[in-house]
N, C-alpha and C positions, 0 to 999 in steps of 0.2 A: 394586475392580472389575478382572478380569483385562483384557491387553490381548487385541485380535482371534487367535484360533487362525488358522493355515493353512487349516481347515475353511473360514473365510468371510471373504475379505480388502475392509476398507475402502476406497473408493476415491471417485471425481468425485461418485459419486452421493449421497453419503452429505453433503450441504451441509447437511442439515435439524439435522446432529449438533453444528452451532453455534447451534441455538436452542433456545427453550424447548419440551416438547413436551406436551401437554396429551393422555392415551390418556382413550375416556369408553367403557365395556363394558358393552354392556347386555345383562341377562340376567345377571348376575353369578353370582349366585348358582345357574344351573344347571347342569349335567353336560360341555357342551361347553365354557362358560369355565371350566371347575375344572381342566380332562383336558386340554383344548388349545389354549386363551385365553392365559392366565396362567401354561403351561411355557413357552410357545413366545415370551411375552414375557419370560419368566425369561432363558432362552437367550438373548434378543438384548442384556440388558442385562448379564450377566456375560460376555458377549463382547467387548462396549464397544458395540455398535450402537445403546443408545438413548441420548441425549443426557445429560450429565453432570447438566443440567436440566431433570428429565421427573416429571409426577405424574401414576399411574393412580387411574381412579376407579372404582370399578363401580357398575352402578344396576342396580336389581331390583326387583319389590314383596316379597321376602320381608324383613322387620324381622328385622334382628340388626347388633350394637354393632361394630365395625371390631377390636376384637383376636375377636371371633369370627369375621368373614370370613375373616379373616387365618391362624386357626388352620384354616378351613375348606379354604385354598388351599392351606398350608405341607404337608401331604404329598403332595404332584401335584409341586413344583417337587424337580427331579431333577437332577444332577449339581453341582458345587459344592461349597465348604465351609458352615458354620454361619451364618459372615460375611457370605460372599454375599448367604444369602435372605436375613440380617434386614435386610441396606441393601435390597435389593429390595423387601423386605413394607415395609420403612419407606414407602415412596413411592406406596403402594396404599392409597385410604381407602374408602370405603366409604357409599351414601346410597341411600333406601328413596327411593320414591315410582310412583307409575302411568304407565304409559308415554302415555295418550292426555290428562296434564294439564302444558300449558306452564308454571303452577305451579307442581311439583313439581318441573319438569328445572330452571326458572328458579334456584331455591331451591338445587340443587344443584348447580348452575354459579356458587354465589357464592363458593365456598371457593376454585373452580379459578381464576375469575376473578383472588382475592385471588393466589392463587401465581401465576399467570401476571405479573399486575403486581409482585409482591415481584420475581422472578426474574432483573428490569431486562434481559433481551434485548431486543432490536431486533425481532427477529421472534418470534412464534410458531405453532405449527404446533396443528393437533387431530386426530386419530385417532379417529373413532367407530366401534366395532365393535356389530355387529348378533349378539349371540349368544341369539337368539329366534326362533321361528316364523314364517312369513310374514306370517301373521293379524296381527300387530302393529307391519310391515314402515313401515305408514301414520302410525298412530298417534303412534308416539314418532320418525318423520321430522317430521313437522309439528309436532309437538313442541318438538322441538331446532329446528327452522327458525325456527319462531317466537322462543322464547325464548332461542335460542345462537348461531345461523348467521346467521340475517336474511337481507335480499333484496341488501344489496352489505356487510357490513361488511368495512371494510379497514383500518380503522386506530382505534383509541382511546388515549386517555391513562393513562397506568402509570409509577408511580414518576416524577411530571416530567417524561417525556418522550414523544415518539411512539411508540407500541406498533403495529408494522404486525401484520395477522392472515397469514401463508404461504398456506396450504394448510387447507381442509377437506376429508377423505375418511373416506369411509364402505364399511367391509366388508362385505358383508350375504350370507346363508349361506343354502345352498338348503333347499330346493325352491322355484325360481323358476314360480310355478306349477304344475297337475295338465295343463294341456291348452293348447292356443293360447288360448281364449278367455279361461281364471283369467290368463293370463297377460298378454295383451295388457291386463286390467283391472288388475294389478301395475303393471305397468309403463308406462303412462298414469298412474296414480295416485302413481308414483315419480316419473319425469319430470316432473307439474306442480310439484314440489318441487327436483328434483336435475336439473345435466345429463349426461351420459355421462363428462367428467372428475372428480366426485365420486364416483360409485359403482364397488365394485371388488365384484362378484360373486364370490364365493369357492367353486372346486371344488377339495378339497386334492389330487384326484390328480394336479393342474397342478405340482402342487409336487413332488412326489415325485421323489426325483433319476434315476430312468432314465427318467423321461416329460422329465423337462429336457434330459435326455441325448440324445432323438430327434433334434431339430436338427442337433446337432451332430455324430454320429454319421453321422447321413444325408449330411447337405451338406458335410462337412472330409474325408470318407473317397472318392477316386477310385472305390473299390472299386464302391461301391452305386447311387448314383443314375444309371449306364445300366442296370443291372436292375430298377433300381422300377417295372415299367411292364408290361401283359398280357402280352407277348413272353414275360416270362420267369417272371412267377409265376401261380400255379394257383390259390391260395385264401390268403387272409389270416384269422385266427382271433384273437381278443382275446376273453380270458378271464376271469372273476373268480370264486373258487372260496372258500365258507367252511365251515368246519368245525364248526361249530357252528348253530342257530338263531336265533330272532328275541332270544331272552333277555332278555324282562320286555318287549321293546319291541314285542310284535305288536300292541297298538292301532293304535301310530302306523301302522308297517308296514302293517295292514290297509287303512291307508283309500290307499296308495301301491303297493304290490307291489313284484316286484322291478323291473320295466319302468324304473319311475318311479325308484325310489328309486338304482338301479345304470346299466341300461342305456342311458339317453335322456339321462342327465349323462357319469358317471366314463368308462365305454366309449367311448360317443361323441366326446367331447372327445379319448381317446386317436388315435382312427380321424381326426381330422382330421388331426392330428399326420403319422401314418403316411401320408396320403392327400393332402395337401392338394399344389398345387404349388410351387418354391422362391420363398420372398417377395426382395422386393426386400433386405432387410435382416435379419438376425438377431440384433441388436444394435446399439448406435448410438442416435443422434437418429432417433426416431419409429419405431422398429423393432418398436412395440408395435400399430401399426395395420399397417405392411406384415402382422404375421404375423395377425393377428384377419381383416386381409382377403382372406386368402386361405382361412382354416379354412370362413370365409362361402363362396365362392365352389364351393368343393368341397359343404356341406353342401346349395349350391342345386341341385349334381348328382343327389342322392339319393334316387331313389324311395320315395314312402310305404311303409313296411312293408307285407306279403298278412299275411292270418294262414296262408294255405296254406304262408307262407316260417316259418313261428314253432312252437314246440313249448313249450308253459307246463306246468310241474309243481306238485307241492304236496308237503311231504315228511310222512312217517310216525310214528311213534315206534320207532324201534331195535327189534329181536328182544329185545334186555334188559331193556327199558323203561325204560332211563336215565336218559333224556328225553321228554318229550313227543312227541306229532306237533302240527302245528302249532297247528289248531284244539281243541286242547286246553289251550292256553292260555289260563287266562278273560278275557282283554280281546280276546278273536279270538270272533265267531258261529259257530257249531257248527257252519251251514252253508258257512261264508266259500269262494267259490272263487277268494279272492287266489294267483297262484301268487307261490311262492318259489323258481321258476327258469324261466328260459326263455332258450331260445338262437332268434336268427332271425337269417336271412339278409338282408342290405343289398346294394343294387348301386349303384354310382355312374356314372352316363352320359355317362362324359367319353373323349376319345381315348386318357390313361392308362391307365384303368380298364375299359372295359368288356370285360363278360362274366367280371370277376375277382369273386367273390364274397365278401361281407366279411362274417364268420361272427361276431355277438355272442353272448358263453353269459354268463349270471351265473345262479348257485346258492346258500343258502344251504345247512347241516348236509349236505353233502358231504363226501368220501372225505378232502379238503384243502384246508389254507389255501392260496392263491395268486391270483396277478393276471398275465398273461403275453402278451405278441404272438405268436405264430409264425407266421411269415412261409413257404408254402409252397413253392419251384420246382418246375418243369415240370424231367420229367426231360430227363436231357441227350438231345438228336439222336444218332442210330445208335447208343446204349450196346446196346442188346438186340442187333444186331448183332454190335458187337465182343464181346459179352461170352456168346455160346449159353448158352442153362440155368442162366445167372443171373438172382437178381432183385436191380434195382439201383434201390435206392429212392430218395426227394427228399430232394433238400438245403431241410434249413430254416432259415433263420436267427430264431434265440428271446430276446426280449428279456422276461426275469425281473423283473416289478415290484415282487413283493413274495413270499414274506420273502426271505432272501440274493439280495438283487440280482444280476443279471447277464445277460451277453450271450454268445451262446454259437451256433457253426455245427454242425450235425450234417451230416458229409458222410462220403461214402464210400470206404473206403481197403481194400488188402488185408489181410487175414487174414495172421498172422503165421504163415511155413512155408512148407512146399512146397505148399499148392494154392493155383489163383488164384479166391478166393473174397471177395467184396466183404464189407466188415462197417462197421457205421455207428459212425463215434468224433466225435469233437469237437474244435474251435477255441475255445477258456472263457477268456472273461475276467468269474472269479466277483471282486463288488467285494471283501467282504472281506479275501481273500486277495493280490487285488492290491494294492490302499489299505488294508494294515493300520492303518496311524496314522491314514487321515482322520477329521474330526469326520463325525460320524452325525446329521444334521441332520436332525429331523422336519418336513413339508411344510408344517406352518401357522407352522412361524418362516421357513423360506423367504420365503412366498409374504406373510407381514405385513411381510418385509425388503423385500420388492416395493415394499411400498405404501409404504414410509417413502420408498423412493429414488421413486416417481410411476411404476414401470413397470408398466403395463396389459395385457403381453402374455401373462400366466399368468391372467387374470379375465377374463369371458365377458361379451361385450358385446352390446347390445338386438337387434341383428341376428341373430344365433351363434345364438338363445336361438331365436329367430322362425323358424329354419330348420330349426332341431333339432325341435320341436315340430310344422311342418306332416312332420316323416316320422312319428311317433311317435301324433299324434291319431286319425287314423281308425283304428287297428287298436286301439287303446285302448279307442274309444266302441263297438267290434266288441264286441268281448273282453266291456264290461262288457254290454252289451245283448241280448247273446246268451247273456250268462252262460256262458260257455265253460268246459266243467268241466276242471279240470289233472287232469295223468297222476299218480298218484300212485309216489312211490317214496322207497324205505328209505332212512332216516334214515342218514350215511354211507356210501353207494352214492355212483356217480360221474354219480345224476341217472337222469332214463328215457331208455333203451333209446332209444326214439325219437327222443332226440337226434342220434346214435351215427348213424342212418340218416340222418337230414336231412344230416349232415357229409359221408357216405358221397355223397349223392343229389349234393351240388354241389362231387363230384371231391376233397375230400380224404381221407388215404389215411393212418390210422394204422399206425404202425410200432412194435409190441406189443412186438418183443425187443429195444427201446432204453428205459434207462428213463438222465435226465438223473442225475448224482450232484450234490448243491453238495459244491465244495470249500474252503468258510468255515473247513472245520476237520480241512483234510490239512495 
């Protein structure tokens, strides 16, 4: 096993790395533990971060023998030598049974049980990852409660001695709920089971390193937090752009849209970030409730969405017919009006923020892939003055969340020569280029590093959730009741037109003869 890269350094937090660690993933056997389960624990353990003494198990109801899980996972596990995976896969077994029978998990907690006792630490720790649908969010917690967790266990006998149990936690993966009400019955029915230090909500764009980056960026830099605030900016924009469509997956898609599936989590979650006030702490003893408390405190600010603030699309099939349009897809109704984009406008009614408009757009089979902040200013006072018969456009500051990361100011300098003519260049700090050697860490080994060390402040807590939800419900139960027909537009377009105005309508102000370059590969 190699030691820790530079990319992710060991440290106070990692105490669990002397015990035994028991991971139990359920859902094994489907697409999101295959793709992002089981890399992203690959990663932590050819780093060193999972403990010398660790056995993963997966659970699933699909029946297949353990060197066929194993050959199921071994082409998703990425970087490495030969070696690696197979001490990896060595430590990954494999057990079929039904998620809503204590039977079945009992049965299969008897081998981990065995190892956890062989193992002879002092402590042991369990990891349960939820990689299933909500639908079964009940079932196999009560399950495992019953049969694994119990109502106090803290200690049993293993190899002769006192075996104390660390830590239970549990990952569990959205949609947390379609509306306040699925939700408040989730999470009622989670909570008679679990309390708020067990479960760790998982939204991986928490993890992504330029959304980790906010923090830090905002509050360590003199620069920025006296301009964070109406005085000086005009419009905030957070964007999520895909280049492709639903791709096999418009069932699911259908019965969520984009609202749900993009806007009301990944978005949102960022817009706290951007918007929230500075917590007490950003790091440290309990820095994970200062920061969740404040995300709260801003989300309480936030008027329900109008749908008059919203513009929903639905996209087409390409001029080529490449691809479908979306309802073309046979697990989508011919007539479905799920839109697959919509941008609406948010206000938050605080002394920071008001009358700043916070513009969410998410799209799928758009012009591009991307994910971005752009942060607009208020042009500067008397430029049109000093400067006659120019046009001297906003500084924005753009933080790149996906692909080539980066952060980057577009401001205005002279034109190179004899006239004085403003032209928009850039302040780039593209990651790549700057951190050519760092490791390139994907968001769900971050954010499972989270949970091993007990930090809570990257997962979304019962409150977060309750608040996000009263802005997002009514315009939801609109949309569906009214059956709200989307705008349709071209497959690869940058979305409808009417978007374009709504941005226009709440003051901001594209500037067409700048296009950003990444420099990942000057």
């Amino acid at each position: 096993m190699s030691t820790p890269s530079s990319g992710i350094q060991a440290d106070e937090f990692c105490d669990y790395l002397n015990t035994h660690l028991t991971i139990f993933v359920v859902g094994a056997s489907g697409d999101l533990a295959k793709k992002k389960t089981y890399p992203s624990l690959y990663d932590l353990h050819r780093h060193a971060f999972l403990p010398e003494s660790v056995i993963i198990c997966g659970y699933a109801r699909s029946h297949m023998t353990e060197a066929e899980f194993r050959d199921h996972i071994r082409p998703y596990l990425k970087g490495g030598d030969e070696e690696d995976k197979s001490d990896f896969l060595d430590r990954c077994i494999y057990r079929a049974g039904a998620y809503d029978s204590e039977g079945d998990v009992d049965a299969a907690f008897d081998d981990l049980r065995a190892a956890e006792a062989e193992a002879g630490a002092a402590c042991v720790n369990r990891l349960f990852y939820f990689a299933i649908p909500p639908s079964v969010f009940v079932p196999i917690g009560t399950s495992l409660k019953k049969a694994v967790i119990g109502p106090s266990e803290e200690e049993r006998e293993g190899n002769g001695q006192q075996q104390r149990i660390g830590w239970n936690r549990l990952i569990i993966e959205k949609p947390f709920g379609k509306d306040t009400a699925s939700f408040e019955k989730l999470s009622s029915d989670m909570g008679a089971l679990y309390t708020e230090k067990h479960l760790y909500r998982i939204d991986h764009y928490l993890g992504k390193e330029m959304v980790k980056n906010l923090m830090m960026m905002r509050y360590s830099n003199a620069i920025f937090e006296p301009l964070w605030n109406r005085d000086h900016i005009s419009t905030v924009q957070i964007t999520f752009k895909e280049n492709f469509g639903t791709k096999g997956r418009g069932g699911y898609f259908d019965g969520y849209g984009i609202i749900r599936d993009i806007i009301q989590n990944h978005l949102l979650q960022v817009l706290t970030l951007v918007a929230m006030e500075p917590p007490v702490a950003c790091s440290g003893e309990n820095y994970s409730n200062y920061v969740r408390n404040e995300k709260v405190k801003v989300l309480d600010c936030i008027s329900p969405v109008e749908l008059e603030d919203c513009v929903l699309g639905q996209y087409l099939a390409p001029d080529d017919g490449s691809e479908p349009a979306y309802v073309d897809d046979p697990t989508v109704p011919d007539d479905s009006v799920t839109p697959t984009y919509a941008a609406m406008v948010l206000r938050i009614n605080n002394p920071r923020w008001e009358g700043v408009p916070f513009i969410l757009k998410a799209g799928k089979a758009l012009n591009e892939r991307k994910a971005e902040v752009r942060i607009q200013f208020k042009k500067p006072p008397g430029a049109k003055a000093m400067f006659p018969g120019e046009k001297i456009p906003h500084n924005e500051l753009v933080m790149r969340l996906q692909p080539d990361e980066a952060v980057y100011m577009k401001m205005n300098v002279k034109e190179p020569g004899l006239r004085t003519t403003p032209v928009i260049s850039e302040l780039d700090l593209t990651y790549k280029s700057s951190f050519p050697d760092a490791f390139n860490v994907d968001a769900y080994t971050r954010l499972i590093l989270d949970v091993l060390r007990g930090s809570q402040a990257a997962f979304v807590r019962d409150d977060e959730l309750r608040s996000a939800w009263k802005i997002f419900t009514p315009v939801l139960h609109r949309i569906e009741r009214e059956k709200v027909q989307p705008i349709k537009y071209a497959y690869g377009s940058r979305g409808p037109s009417e978007a374009d105005e709504l941005l226009r309508k709440h003051g901001f102000k594209y500037h067409r003869e700048y296009a950003w370059r990444s420099r990942s590969n000057l």
